[in-house]
N, C-alpha and C positions, 0 to 999 in steps of 0.2 A: 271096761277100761275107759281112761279119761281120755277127752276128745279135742282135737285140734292141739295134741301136744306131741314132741317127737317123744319116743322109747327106745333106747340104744339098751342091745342083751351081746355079752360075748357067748361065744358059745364054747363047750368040753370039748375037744380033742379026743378024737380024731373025729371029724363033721364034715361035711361038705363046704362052712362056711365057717368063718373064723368070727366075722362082726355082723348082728343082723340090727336094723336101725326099721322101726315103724313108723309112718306116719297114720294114725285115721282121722280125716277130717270131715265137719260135719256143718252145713251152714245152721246158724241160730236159730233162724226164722224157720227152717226147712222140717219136713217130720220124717224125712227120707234117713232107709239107716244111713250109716256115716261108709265116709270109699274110705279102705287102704292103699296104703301105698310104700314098698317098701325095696329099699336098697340093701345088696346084700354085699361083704367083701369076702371073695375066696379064701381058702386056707394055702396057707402056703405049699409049697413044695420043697421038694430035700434041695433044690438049687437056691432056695433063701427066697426073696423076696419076687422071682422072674415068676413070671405066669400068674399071679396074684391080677384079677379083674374086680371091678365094682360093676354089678349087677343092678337091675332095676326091675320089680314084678309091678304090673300095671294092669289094673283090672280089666281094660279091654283086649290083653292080650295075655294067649294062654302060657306062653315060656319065655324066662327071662330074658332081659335087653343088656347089652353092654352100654353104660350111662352117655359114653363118647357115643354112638349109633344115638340113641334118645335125643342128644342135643344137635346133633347133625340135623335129623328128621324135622326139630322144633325150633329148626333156624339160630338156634344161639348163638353157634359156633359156623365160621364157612367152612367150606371146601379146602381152601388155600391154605 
């Protein structure tokens, strides 16, 4: 796969996830493989759009992140 570019796959029905978006990025100079990185969006539910989350798989950690929690933890966003 080509590298430092995003990849957006919807996925068939009935899935766990409805949109899977990849990033793998690889620095130029580096001969390390490249990290992925990838956000995933739920599939709906029969209530429409409610309970639908954006996920985030992160290589140093083994089960998915909710993105709101990631940006919390990485200062983007406060508290308030």
């Amino acid at each position: 796969m080509a590298q430092n570019i995003v990849l957006v796959f919807g996925k068939k029905q009935p899935s766990k996830y409805a949109w899977v978006s990849e990033i793998r990025s690889m620095a130029e100079s580096a001969q390390k493989a490249p990290q992925q990185f990838c956000v995933r969006l739920t599939s709906r539910t029969k209530a429409g759009f409610q309970g639908q989350t954006i996920l985030t798989a992160i290589p140093q950690i083994r089960e998915d992140v909710p993105v709101g929690i990631l940006m919390r933890a990485l200062n983007v966003i406060g508290d308030k």
